[in-house]
MMTF fields as JSON, N, C-alpha, C and O atoms, coordinates in Angstrom:
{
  "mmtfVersion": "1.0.0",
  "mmtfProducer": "UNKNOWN",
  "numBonds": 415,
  "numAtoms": 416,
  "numGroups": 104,
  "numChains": 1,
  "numModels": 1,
  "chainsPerModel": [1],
  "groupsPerChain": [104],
  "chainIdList": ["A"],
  "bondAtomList": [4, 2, 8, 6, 12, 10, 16, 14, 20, 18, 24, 22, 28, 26, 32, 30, 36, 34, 40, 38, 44, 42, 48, 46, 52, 50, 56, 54, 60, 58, 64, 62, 68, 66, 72, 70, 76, 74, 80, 78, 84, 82, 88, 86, 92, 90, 96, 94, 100, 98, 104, 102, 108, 106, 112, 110, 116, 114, 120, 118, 124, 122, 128, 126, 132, 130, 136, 134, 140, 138, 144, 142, 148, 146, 152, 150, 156, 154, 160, 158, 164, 162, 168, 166, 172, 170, 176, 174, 180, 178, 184, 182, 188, 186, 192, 190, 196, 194, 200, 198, 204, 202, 208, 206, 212, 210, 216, 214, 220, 218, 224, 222, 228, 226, 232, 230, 236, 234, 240, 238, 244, 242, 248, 246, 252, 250, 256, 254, 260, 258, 264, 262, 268, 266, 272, 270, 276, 274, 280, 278, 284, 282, 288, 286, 292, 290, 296, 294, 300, 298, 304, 302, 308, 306, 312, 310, 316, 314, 320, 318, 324, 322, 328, 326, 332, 330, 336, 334, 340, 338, 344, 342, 348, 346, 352, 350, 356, 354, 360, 358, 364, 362, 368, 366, 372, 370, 376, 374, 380, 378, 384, 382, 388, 386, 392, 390, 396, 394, 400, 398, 404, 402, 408, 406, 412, 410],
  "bondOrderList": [1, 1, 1, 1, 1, 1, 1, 1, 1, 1, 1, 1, 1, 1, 1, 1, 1, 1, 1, 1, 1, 1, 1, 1, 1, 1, 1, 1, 1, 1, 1, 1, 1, 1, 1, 1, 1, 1, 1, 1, 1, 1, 1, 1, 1, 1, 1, 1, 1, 1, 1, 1, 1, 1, 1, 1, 1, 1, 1, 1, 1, 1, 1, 1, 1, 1, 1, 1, 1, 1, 1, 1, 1, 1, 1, 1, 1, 1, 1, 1, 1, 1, 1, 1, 1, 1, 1, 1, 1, 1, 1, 1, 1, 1, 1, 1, 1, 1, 1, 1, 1, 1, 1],
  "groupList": [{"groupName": "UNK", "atomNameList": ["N", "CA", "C", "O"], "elementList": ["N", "C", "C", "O"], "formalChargeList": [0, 0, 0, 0], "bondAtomList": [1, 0, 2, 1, 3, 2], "bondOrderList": [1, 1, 2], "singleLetterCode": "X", "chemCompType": "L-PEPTIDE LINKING"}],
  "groupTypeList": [0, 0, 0, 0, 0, 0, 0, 0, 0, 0, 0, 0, 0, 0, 0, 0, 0, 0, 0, 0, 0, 0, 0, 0, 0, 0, 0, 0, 0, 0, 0, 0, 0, 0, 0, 0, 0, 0, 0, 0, 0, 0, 0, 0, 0, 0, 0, 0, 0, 0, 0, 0, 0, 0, 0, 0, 0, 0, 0, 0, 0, 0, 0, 0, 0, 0, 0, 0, 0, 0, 0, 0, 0, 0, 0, 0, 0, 0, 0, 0, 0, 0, 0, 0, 0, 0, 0, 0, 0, 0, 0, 0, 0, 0, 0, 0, 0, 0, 0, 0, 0, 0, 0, 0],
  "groupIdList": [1, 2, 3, 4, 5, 6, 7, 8, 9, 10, 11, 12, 13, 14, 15, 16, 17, 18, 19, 20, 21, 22, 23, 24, 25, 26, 27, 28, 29, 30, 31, 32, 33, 34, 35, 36, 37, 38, 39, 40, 41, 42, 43, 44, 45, 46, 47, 48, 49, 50, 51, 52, 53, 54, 55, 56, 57, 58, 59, 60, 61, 62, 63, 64, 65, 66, 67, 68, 69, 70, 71, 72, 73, 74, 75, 76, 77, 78, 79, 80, 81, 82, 83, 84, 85, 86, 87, 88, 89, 90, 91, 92, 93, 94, 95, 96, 97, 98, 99, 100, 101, 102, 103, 104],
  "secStructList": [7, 3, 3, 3, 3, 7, 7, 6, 6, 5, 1, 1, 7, 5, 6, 6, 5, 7, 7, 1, 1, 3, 3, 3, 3, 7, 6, 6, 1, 5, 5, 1, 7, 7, 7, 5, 7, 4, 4, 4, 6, 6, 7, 7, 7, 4, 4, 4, 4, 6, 6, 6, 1, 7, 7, 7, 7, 7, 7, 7, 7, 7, 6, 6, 1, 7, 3, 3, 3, 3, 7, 1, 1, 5, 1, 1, 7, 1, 6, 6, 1, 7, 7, 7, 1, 3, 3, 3, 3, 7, 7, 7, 1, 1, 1, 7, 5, 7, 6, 6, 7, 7, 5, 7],
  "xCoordList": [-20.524, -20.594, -20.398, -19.528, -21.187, -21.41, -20.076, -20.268, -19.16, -18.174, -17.945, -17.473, -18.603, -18.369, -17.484, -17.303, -17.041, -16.024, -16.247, -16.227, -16.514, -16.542, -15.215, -15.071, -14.562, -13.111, -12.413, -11.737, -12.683, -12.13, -10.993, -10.582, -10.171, -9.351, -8.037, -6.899, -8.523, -7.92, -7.011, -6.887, -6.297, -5.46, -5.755, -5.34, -6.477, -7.762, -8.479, -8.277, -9.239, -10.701, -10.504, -9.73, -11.251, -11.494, -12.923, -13.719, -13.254, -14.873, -15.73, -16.67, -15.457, -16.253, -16.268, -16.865, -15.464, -15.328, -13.915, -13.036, -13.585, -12.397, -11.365, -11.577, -10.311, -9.372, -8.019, -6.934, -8.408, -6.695, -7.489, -8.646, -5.996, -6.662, -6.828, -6.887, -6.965, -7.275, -8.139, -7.959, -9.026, -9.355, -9.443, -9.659, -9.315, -9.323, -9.636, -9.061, -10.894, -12.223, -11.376, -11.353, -10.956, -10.413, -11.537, -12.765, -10.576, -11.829, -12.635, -13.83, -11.97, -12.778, -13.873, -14.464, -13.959, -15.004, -14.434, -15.291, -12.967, -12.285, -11.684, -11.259, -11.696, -10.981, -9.35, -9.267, -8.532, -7.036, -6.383, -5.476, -7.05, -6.228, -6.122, -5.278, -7.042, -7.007, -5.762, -5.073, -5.37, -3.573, -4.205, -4.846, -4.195, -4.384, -3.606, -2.686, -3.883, -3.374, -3.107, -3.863, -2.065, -1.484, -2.089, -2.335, -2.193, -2.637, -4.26, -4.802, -4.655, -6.449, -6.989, -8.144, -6.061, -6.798, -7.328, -7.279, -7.883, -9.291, -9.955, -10.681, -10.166, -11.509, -12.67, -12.435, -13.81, -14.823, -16.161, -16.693, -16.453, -17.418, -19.209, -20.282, -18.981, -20.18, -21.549, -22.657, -21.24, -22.229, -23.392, -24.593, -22.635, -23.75, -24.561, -25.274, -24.731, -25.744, -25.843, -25.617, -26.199, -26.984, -28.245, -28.739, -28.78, -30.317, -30.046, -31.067, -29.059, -28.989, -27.782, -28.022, -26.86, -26.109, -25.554, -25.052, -25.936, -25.796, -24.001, -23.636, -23.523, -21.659, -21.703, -22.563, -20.391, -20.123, -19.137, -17.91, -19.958, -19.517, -18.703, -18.691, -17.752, -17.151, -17.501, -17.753, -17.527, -17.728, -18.132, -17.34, -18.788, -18.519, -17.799, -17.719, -17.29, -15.88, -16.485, -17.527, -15.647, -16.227, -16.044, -14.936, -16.797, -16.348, -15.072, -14.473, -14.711, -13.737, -12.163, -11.151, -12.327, -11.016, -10.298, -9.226, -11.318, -10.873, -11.263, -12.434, -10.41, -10.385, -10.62, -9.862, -11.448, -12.158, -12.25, -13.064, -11.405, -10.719, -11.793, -11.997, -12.164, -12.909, -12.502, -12.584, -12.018, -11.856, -12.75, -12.773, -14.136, -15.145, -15.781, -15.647, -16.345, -17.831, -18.765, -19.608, -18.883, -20.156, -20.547, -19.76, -21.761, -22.457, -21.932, -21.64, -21.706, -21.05, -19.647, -19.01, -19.017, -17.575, -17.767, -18.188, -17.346, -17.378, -15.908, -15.244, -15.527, -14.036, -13.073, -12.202, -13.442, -11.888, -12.872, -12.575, -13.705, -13.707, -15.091, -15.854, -15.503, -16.758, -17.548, -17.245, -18.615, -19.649, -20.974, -22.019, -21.069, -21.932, -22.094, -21.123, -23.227, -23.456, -23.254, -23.64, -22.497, -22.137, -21.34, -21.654, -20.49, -20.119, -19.969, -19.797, -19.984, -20.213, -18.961, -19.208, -17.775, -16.991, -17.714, -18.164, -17.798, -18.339, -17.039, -16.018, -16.977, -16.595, -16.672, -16.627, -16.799, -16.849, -14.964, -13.883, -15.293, -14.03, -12.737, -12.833, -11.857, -10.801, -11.07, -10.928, -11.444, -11.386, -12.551, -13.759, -12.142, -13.218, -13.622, -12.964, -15.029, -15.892, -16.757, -17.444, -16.707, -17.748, -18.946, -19.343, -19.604, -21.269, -22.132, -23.231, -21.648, -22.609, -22.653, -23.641, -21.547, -21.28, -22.281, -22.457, -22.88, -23.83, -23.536, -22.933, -23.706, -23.486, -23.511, -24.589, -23.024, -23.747, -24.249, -24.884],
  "yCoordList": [24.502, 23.136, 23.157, 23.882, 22.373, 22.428, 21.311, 20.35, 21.111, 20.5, 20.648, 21.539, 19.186, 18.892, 17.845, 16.784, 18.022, 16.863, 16.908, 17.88, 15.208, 15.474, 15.022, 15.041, 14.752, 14.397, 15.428, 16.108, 15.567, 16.981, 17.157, 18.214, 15.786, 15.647, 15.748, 15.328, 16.43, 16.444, 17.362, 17.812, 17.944, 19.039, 20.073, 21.231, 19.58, 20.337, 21.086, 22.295, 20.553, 20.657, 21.67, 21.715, 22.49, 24.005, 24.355, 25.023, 23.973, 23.876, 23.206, 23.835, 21.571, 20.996, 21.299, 20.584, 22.524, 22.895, 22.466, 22.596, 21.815, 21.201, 22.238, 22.706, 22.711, 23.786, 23.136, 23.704, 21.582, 21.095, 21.811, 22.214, 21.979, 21.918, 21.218, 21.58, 20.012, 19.09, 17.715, 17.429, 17.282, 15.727, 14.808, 15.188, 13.681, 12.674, 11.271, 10.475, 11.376, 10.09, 8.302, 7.982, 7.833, 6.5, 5.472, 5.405, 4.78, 3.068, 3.309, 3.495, 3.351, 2.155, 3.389, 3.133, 4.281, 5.783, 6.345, 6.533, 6.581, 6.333, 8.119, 8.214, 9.442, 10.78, 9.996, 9.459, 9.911, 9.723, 10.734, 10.568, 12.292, 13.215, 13.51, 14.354, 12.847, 12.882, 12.865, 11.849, 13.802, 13.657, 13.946, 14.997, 13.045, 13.264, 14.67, 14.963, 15.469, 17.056, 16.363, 16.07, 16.269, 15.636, 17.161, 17.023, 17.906, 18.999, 18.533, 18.705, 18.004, 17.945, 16.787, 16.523, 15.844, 14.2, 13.978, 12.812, 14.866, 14.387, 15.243, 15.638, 16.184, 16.58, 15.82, 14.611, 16.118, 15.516, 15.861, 16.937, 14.596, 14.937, 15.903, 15.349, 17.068, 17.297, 17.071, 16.941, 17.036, 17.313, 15.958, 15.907, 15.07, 13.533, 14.415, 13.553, 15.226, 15.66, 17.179, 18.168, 17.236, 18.82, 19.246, 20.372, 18.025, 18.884, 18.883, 19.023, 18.781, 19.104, 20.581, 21.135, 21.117, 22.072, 22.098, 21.228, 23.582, 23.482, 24.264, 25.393, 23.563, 23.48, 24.384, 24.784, 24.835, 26.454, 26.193, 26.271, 25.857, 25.89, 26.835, 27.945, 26.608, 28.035, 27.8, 26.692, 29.123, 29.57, 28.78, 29.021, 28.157, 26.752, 27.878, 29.067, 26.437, 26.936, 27.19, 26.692, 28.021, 28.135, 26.303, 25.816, 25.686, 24.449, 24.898, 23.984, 26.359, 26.497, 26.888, 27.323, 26.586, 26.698, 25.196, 24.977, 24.352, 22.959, 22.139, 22.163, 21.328, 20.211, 19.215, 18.854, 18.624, 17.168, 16.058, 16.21, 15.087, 14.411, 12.715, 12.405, 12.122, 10.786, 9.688, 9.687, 8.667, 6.879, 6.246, 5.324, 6.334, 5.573, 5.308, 6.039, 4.213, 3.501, 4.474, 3.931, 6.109, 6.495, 7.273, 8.22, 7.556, 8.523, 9.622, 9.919, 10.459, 11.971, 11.856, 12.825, 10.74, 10.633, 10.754, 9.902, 12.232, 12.195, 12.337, 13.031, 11.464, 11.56, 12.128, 12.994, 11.479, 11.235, 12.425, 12.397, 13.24, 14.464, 14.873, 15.423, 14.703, 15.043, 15.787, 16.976, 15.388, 16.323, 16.577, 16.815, 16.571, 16.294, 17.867, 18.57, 18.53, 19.416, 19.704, 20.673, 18.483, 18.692, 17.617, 16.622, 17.285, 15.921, 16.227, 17.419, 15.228, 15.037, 13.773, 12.702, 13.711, 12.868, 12.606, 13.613, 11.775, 10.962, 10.765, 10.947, 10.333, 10.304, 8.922, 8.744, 7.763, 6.111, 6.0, 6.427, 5.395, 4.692, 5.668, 6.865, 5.349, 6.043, 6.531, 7.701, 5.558, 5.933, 7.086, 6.85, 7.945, 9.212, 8.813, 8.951, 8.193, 7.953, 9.085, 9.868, 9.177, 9.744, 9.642, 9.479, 9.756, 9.584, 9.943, 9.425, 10.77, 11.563, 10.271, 10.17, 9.143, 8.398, 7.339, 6.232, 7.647, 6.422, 5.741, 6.312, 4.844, 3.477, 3.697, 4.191, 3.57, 3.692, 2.542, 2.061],
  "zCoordList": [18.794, 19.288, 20.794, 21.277, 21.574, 22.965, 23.355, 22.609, 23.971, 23.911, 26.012, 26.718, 26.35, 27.56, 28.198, 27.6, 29.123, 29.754, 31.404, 32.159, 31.743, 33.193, 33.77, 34.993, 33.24, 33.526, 33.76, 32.989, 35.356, 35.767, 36.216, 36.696, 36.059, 36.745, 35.579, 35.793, 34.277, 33.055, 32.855, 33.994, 32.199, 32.239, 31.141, 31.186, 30.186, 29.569, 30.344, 30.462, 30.852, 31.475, 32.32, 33.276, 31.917, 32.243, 32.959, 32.298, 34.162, 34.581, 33.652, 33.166, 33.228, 32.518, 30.759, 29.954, 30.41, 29.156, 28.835, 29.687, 27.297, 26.879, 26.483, 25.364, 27.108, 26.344, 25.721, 25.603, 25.29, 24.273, 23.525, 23.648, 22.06, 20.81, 20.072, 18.897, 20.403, 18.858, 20.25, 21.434, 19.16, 20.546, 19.566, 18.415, 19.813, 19.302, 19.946, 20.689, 19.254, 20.066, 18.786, 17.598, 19.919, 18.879, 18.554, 18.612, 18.216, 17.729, 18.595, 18.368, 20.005, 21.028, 21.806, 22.855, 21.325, 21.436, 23.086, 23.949, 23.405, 24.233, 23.709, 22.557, 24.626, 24.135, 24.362, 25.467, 23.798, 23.381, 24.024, 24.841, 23.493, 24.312, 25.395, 25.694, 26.502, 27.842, 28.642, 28.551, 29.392, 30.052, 31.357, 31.351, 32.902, 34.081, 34.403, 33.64, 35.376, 35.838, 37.307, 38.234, 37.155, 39.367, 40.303, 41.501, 39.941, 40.577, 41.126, 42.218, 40.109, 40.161, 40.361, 40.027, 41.028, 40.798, 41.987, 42.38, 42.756, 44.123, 43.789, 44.701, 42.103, 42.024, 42.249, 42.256, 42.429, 42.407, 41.479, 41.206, 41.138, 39.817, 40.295, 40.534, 40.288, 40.692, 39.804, 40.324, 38.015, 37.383, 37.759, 37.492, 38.374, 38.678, 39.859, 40.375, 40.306, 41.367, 40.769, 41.466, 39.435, 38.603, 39.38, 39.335, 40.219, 40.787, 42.005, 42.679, 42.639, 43.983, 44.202, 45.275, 43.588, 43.406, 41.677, 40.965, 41.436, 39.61, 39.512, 39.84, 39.159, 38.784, 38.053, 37.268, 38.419, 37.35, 36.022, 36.059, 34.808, 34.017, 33.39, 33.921, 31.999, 31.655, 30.384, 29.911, 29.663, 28.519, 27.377, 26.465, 27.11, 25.09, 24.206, 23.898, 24.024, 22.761, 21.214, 20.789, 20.523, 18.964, 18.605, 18.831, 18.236, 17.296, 16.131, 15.565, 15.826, 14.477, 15.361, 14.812, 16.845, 17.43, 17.957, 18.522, 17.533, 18.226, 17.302, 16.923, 16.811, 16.071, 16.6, 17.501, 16.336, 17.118, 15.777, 14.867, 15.831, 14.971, 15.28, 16.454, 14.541, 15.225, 14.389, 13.161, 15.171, 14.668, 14.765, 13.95, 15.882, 16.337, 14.504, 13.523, 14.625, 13.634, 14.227, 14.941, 14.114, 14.274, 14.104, 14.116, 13.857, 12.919, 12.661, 11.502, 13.723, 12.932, 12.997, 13.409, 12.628, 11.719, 10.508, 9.726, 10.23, 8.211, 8.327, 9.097, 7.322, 6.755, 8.129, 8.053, 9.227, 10.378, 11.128, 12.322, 10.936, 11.63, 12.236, 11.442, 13.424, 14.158, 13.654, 13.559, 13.246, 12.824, 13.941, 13.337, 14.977, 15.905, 16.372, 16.095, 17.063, 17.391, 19.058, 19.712, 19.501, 20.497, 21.08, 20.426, 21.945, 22.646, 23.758, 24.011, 24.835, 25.965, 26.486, 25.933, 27.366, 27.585, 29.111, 29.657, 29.566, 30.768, 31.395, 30.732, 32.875, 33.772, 34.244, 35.461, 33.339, 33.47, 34.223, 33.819, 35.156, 35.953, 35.341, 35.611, 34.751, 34.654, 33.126, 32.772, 32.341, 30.838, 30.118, 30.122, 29.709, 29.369, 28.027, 26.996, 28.189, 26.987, 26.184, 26.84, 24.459, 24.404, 23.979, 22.825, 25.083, 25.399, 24.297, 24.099, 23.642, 22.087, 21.146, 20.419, 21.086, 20.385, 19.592, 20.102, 18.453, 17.952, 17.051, 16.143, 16.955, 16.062, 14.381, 14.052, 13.761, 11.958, 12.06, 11.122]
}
């Protein structure tokens, strides 16, 4: 599972790759586990300019080392637990949305 975050300013966030172990996308399709890193909060989001300098990503994680837990109404919530082949958390104002998120 391709597992991205532009919330770089996260204490996870490992060059755009998620290293908690467990995430948890709530009702409001909002990552829960997000914790600000005071070390990292004037990162800057480079992946919004991918065609002008390409960001050095790190490694994708096994999907069987990270539990990705889901509350959202959406499609790849089976029984509490992400079934999606990948997610993507955005970089919207402060709150880290996830973008993979579709409607049932």
């Amino acid at each position: 599972m391709d597992i991205r975050c532009r919330k770089t300013y996260c204490k996870y966030n490992d060059r755009y790759t998620c290293r908690a172990n467990e995430i948890l996308v709530d009702k409001k399709v909002v990552c829960s586990t997000f914790e600000k890193d005071a070390d990292n909060s004037d990162v800057k989001d480079v992946t919004m300019h991918l065609f002008e300098q390409t960001p050095d990503f790190a490694p994708q994680r096994d999907s069987k080392a990270l539990k990705i837990r889901c509350e959202a109404n959406c499609l790849f919530n089976h029984n509490g637990l992400c079934v999606s082949n990948g997610i993507t958390l955005n970089s919207i104002k402060e709150t880290p949305y996830c973008i993979s998120f579709l409607k049932k």
